[in-house]
N, C-alpha and C positions, 0 to 999 in steps of 0.2 A: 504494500500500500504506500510504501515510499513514506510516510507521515508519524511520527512517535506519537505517542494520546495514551487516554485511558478508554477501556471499554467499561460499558454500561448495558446492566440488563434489569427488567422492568418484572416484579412478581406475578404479574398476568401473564407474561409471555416472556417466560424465560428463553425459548431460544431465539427470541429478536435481539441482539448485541448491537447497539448504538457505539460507535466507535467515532470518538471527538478526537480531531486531529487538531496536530499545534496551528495550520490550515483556519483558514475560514468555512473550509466545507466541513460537513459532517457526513458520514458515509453511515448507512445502515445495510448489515449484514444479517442473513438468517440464516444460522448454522443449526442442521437436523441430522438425526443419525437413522440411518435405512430404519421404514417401520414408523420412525416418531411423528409424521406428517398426519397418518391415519390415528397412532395415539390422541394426539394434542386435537384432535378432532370429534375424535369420537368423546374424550371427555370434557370436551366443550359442549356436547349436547347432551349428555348427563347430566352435567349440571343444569338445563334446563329442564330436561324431562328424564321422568323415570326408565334408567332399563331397562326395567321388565315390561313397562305399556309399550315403549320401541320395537321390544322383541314380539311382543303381542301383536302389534301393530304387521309386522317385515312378516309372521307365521300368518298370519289371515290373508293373505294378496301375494303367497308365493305359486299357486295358478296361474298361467297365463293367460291375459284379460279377464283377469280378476282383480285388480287393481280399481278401487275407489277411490278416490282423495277425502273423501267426507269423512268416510268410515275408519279411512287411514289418521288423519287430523283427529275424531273422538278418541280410538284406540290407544292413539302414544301420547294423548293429555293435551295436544299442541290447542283444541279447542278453547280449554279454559283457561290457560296463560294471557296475561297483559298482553296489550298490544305492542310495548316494549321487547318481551320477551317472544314474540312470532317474530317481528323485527331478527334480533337475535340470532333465531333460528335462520332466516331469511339469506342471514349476511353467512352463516357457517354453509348454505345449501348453492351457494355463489358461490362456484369455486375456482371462477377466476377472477374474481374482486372486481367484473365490471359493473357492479351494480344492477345487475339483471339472471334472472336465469333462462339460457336460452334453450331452445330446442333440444341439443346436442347435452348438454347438461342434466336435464328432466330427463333423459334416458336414463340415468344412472342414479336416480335421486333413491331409491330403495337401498340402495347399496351406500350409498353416503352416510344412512341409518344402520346399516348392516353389513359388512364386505361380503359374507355370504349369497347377501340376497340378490335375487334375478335383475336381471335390467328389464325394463318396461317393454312392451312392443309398443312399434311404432304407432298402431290404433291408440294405444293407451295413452301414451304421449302426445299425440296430436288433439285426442280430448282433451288431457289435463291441460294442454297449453291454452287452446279452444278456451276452456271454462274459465281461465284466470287473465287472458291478456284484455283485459276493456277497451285499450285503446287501438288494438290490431297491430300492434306494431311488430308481432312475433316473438315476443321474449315474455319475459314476468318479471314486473318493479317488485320496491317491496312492500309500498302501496295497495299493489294488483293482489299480492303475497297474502298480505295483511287482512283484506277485505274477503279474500276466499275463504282463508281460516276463521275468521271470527263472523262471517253469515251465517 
């Protein structure tokens, strides 16, 4: 890095390392060890919702086109959470921090809950997307997100 400094990491997110150099820039670095990407994730939605309604949730919709969104959101709790906490959720099921989730993403959103669990079929996915995007734009805010779960 060329620059002497101190590194700094933050108790929410221990592996984000904020590295201040003697430098006017600050550089920020994520250092993860194989594995910890899906750790630091999956117990980031723990901590929002229970375990065992997730796993209850991921066991009822492992059929293909058997997949509800309704029945999925009552199951793993996500219904009666704040809308803070669907938010939350919202940001950990973006999982490339555009601020939306798209198409290609909602493929894999059971498995975001579960590494075991199925990927969607494509019918399934073009509903759930179908049922959440209001403004047609092809993706899901977390707005759109928000308003799914908590109708």
């Amino acid at each position: 890095m060329g620059e002497s400094g101190r590194a700094f990491t933050h108790e929410k997110c221990p592996g984000l390392w904020v590295f201040l150099g003697a430098g006017s820039k600050n550089l920020i670095h994520r250092q993860h060890r194989p594995g910890e990407l899906f750790k630091r994730f999956k117990m980031s939605l723990t901590s929002i919702l229970a375990a065992d309604a997730i796993e209850s949730a991921v066991k009822d919709c492992q059929a293909p086109e058997s997949f509800c969104y309704k029945k999925f959101f009552q199951l793993c709790g996500l219904t009666k959470k704040s809308p803070q906490e669907v938010k939350d959720v919202f940001r950990i099921l973006d999982n490339d921090g555009s601020g939306f989730i798209e198409e290609e993403e909602l493929k894999f959103f059971l498995q975001r809950f579960s590494p075991g669990a199925r990927v969607l079929t494509d019918k399934e996915t073009k509903a759930f997307l179908s049922a959440a995007d209001d403004d047609n734009d092809g993706r899901i805010g977390a707005e759109e997100f928000q308003t799914m779960v908590l109708s």
